[in-house]
FIKOLZA-1660 file (N, C-alpha, C; in steps of 0.1 Angstrom, whole numbers, plus 5000, padded with zeros to 4 digits):
% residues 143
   i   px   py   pz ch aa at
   1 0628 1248 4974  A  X  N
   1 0639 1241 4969  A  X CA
   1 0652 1250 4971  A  X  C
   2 0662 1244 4973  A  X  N
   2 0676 1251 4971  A  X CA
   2 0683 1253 4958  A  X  C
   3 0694 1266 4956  A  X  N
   3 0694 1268 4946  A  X CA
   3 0701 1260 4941  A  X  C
   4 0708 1251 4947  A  X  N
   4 0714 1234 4938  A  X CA
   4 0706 1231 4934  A  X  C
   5 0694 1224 4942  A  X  N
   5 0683 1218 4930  A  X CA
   5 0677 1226 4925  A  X  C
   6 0673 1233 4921  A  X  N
   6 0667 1244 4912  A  X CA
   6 0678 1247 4900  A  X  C
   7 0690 1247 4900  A  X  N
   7 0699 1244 4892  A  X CA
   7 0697 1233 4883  A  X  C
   8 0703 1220 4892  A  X  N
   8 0704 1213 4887  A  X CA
   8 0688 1205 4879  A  X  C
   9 0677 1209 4884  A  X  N
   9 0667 1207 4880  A  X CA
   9 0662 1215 4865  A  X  C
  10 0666 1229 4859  A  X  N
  10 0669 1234 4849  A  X CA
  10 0679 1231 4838  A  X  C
  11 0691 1227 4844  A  X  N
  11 0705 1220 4838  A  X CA
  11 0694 1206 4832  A  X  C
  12 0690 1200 4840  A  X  N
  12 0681 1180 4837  A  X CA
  12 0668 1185 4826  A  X  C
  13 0665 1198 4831  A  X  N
  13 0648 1202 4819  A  X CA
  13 0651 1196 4805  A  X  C
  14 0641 1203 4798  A  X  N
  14 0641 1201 4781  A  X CA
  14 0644 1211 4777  A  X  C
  15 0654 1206 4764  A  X  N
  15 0666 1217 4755  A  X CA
  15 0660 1209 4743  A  X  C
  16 0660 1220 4731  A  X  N
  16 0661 1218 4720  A  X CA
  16 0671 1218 4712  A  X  C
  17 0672 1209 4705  A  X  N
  17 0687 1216 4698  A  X CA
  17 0686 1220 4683  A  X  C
  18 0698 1232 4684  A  X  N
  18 0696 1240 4671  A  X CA
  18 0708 1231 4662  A  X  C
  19 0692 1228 4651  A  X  N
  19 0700 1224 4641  A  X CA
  19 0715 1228 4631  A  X  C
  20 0711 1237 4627  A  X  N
  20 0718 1245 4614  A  X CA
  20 0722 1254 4619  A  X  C
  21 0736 1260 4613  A  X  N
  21 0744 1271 4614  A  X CA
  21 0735 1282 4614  A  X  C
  22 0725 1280 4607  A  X  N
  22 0713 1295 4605  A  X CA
  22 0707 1298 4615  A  X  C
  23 0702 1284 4625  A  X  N
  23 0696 1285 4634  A  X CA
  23 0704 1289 4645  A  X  C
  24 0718 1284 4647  A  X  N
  24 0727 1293 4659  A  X CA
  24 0730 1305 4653  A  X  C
  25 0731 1312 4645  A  X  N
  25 0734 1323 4637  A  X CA
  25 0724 1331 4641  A  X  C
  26 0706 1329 4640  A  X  N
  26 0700 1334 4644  A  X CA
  26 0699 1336 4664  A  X  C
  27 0700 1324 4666  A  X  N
  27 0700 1320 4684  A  X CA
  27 0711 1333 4688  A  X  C
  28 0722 1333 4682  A  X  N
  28 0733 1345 4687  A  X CA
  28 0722 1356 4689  A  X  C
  29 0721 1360 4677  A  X  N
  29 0714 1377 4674  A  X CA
  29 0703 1373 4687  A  X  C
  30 0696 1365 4690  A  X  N
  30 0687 1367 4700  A  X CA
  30 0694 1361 4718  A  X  C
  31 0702 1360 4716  A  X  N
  31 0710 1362 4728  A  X CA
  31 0715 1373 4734  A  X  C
  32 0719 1376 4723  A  X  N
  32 0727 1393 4719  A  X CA
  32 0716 1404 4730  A  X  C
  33 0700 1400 4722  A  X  N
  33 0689 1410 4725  A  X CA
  33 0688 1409 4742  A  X  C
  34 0694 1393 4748  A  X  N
  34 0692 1389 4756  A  X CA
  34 0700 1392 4767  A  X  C
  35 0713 1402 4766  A  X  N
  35 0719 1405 4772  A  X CA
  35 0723 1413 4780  A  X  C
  36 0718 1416 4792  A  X  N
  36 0720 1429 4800  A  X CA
  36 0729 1425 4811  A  X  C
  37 0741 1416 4809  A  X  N
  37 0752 1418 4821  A  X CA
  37 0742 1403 4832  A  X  C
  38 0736 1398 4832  A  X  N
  38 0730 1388 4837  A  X CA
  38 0733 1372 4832  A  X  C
  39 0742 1370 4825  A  X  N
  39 0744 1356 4824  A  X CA
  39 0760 1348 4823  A  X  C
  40 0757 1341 4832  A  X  N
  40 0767 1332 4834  A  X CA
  40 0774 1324 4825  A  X  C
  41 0788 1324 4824  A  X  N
  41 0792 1310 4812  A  X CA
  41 0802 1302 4822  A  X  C
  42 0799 1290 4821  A  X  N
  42 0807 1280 4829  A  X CA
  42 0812 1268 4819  A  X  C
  43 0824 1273 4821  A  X  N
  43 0834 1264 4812  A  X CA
  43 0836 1245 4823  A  X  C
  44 0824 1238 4821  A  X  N
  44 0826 1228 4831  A  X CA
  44 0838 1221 4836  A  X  C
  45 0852 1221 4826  A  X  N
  45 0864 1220 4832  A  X CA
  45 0866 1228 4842  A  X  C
  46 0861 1237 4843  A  X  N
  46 0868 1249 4858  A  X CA
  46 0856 1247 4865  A  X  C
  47 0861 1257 4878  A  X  N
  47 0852 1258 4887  A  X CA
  47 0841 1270 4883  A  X  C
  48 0826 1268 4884  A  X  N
  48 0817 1275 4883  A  X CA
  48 0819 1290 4884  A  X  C
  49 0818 1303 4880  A  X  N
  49 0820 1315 4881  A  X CA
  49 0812 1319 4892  A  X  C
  50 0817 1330 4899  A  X  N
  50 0806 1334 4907  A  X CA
  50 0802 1343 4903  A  X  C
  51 0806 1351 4892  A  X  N
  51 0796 1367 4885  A  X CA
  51 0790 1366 4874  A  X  C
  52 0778 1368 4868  A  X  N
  52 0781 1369 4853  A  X CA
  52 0789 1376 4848  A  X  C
  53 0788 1378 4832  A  X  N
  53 0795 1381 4823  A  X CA
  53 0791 1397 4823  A  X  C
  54 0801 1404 4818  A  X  N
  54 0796 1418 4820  A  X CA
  54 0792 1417 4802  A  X  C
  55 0784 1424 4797  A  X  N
  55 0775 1425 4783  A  X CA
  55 0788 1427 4773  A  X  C
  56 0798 1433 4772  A  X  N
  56 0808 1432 4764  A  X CA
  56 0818 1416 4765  A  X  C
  57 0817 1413 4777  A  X  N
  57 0825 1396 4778  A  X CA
  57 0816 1385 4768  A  X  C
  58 0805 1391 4771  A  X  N
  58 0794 1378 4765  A  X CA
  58 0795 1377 4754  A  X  C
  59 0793 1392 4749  A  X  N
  59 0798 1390 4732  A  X CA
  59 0815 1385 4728  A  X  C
  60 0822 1391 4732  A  X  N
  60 0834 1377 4728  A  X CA
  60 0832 1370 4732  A  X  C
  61 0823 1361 4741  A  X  N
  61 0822 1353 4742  A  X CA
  61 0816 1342 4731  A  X  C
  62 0808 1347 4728  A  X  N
  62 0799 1341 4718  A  X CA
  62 0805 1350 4707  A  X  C
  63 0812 1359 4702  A  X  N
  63 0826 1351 4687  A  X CA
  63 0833 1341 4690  A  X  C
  64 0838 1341 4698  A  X  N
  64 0849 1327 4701  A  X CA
  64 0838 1315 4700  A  X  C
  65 0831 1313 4710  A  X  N
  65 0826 1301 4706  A  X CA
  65 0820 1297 4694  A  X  C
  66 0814 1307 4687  A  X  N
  66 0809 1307 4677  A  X CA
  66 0820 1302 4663  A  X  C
  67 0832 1308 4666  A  X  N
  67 0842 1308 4654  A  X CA
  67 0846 1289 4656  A  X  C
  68 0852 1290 4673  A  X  N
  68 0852 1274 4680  A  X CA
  68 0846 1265 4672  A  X  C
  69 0831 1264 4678  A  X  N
  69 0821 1254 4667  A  X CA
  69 0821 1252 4656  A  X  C
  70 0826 1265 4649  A  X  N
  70 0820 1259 4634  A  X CA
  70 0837 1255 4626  A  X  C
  71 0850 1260 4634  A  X  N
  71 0859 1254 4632  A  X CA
  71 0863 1240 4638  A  X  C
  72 0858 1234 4645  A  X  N
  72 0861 1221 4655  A  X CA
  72 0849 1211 4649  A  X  C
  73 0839 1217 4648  A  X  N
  73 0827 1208 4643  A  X CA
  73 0828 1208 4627  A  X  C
  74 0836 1197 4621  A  X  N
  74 0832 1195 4606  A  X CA
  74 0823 1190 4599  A  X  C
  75 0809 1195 4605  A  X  N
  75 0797 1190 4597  A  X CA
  75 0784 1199 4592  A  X  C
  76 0781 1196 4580  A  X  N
  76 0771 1203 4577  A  X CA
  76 0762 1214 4585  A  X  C
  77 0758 1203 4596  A  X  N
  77 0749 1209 4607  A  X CA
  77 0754 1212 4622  A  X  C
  78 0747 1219 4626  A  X  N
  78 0749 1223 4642  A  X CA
  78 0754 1212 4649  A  X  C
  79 0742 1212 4652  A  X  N
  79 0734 1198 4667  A  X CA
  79 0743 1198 4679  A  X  C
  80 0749 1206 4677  A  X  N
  80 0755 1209 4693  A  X CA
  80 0755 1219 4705  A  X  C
  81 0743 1227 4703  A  X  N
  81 0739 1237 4710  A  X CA
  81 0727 1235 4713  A  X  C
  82 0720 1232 4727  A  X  N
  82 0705 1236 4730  A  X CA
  82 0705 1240 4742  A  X  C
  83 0691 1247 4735  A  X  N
  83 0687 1255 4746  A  X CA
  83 0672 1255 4753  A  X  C
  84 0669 1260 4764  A  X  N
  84 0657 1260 4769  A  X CA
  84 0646 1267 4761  A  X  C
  85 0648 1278 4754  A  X  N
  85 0641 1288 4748  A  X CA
  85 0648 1289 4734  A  X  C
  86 0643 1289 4725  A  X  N
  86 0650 1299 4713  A  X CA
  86 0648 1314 4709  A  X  C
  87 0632 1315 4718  A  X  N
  87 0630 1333 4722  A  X CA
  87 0632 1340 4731  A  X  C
  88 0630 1331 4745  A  X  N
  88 0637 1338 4754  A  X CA
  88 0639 1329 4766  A  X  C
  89 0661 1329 4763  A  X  N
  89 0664 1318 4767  A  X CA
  89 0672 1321 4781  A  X  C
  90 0668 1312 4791  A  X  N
  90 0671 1309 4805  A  X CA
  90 0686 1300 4807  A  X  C
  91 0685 1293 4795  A  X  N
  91 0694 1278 4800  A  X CA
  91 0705 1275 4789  A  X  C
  92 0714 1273 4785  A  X  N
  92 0722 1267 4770  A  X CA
  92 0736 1262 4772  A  X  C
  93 0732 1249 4768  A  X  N
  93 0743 1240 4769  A  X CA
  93 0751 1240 4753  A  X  C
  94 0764 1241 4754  A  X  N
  94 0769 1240 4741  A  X CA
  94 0780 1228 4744  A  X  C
  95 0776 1218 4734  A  X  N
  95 0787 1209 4735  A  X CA
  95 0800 1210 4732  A  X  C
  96 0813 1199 4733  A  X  N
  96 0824 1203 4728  A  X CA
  96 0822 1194 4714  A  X  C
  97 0830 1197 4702  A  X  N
  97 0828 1188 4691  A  X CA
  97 0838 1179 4691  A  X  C
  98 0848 1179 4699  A  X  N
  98 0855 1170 4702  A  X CA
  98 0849 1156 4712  A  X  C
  99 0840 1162 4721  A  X  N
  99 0838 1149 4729  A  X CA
  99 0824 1146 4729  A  X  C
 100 0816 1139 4720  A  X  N
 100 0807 1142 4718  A  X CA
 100 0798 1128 4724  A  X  C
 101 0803 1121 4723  A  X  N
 101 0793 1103 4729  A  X CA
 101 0781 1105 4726  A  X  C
 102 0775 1102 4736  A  X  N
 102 0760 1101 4730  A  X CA
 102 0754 1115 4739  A  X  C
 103 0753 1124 4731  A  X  N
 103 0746 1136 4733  A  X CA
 103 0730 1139 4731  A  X  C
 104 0727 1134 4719  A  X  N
 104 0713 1132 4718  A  X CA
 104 0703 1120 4720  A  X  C
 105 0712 1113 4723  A  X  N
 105 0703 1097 4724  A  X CA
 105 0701 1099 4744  A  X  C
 106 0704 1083 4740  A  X  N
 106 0702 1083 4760  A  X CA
 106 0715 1072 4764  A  X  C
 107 0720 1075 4774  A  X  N
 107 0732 1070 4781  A  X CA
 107 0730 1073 4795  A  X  C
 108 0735 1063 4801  A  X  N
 108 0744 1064 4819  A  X CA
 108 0747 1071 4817  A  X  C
 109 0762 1076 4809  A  X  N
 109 0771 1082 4817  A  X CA
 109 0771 1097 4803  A  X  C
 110 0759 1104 4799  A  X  N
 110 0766 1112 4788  A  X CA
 110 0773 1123 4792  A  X  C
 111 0780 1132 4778  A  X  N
 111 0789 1137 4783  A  X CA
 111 0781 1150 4788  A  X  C
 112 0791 1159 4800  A  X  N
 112 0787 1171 4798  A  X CA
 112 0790 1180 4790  A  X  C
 113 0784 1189 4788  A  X  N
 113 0786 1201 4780  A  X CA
 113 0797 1206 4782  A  X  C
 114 0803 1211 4777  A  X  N
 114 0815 1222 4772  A  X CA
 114 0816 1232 4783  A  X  C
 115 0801 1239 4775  A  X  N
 115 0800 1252 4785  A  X CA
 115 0787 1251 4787  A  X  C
 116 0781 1260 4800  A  X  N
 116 0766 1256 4802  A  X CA
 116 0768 1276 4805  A  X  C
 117 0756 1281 4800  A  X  N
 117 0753 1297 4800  A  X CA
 117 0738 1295 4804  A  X  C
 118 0743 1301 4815  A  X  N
 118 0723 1299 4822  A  X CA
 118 0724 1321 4828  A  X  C
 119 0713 1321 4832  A  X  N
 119 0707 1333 4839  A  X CA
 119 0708 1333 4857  A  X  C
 120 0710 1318 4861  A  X  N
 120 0711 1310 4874  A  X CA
 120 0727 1314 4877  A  X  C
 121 0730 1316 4890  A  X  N
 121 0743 1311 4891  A  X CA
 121 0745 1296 4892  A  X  C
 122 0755 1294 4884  A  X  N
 122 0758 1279 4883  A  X CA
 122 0766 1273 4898  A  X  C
 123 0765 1256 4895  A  X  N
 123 0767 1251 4909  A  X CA
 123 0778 1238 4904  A  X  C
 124 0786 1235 4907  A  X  N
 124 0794 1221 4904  A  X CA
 124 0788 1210 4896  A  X  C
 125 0784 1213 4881  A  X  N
 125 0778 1200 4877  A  X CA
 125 0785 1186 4873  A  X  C
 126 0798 1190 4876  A  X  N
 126 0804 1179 4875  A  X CA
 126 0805 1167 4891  A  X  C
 127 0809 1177 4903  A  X  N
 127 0802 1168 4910  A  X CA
 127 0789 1166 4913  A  X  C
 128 0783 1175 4909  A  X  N
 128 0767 1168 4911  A  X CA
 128 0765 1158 4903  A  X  C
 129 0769 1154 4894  A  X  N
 129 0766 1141 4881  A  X CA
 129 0772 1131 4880  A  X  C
 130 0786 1128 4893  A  X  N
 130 0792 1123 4890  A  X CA
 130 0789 1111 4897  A  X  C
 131 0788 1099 4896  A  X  N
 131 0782 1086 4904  A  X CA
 131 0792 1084 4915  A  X  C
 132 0785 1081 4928  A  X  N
 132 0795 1074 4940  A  X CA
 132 0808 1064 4926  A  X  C
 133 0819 1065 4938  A  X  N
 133 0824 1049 4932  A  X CA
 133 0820 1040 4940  A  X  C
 134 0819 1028 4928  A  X  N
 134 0812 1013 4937  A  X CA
 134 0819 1012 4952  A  X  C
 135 0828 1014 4958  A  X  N
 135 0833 1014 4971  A  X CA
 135 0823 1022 4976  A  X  C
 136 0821 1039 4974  A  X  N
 136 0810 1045 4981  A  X CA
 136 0798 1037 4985  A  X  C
 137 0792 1033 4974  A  X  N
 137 0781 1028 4974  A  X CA
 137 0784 1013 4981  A  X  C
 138 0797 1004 4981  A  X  N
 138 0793 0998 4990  A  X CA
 138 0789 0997 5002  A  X  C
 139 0801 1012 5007  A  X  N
 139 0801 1012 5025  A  X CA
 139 0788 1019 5025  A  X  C
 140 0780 1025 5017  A  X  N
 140 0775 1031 5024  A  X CA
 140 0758 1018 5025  A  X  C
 141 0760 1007 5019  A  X  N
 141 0750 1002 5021  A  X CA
 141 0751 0993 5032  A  X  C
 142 0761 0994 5041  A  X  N
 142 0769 0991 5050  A  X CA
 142 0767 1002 5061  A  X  C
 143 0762 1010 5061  A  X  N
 143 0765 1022 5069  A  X CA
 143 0750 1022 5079  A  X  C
% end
């Protein structure tokens, strides 16, 4: 496989999501453990990074987001972070609490993540996800 699909095949896997502030509270501390200058944060408005984070970036990284969520998200609970692992994690999608559609149900078109922090270097998931437009798809059934 190429490392697109192998990406995007990780990105599509199964995530759990952390419920409660306690449970991302805890997910941090074991991210933390998880940290040796190896993982990527891609803010999916911009273009994919091409380095990871060096081990001091990650941690402001995760206060800011951390402070972000729980000030943008006005609800009791999480439910907007999952991950592949909660002990030892490969993959984590954190949503935005602003744009949220249908995140945990099932939809055509749901939203992407906010930010996606994988171990992978990341790859365009915005155009990879993004449907032809019906013109595409018509010439090309035409083609």
């Amino acid at each position: 496989m190429s490392d697109q699909s192998d990406y995007m095949q990780a990105f599509k896997g199964y995530f759990r999501g952390l419920k409660g502030w306690d449970d991302l509270s805890r997910f941090w501390d074991t991210l933390r453990r998880h940290n040796q200058g190896q993982w990527y944060v891609y803010a999916t408005a911009e273009q994919p990074p091409a380095e990871p984070l060096r081990v001091d970036e990650l941690e402001a990284f995760i206060q800011q987001a951390d402070r972000e969520l729980r000030e943008q998200h006005e609800e009791d609970y999480c439910g907007i972070v999952y991950v592949d692992s909660e002990d030892d994690p490969t993959f984590i999608k954190i949503y935005d609490p602003g744009n949220l559609g249908v995140v945990c149900g099932f939809s055509d078109n749901p939203p992407l993540p906010k930010w996606v922090l994988s171990r992978m270097k990341p790859i365009d998931v915005v155009a990879a996800t993004t449907p032809p437009s019906r013109w595409k798809k018509l010439l090309h059934r035409f083609a």
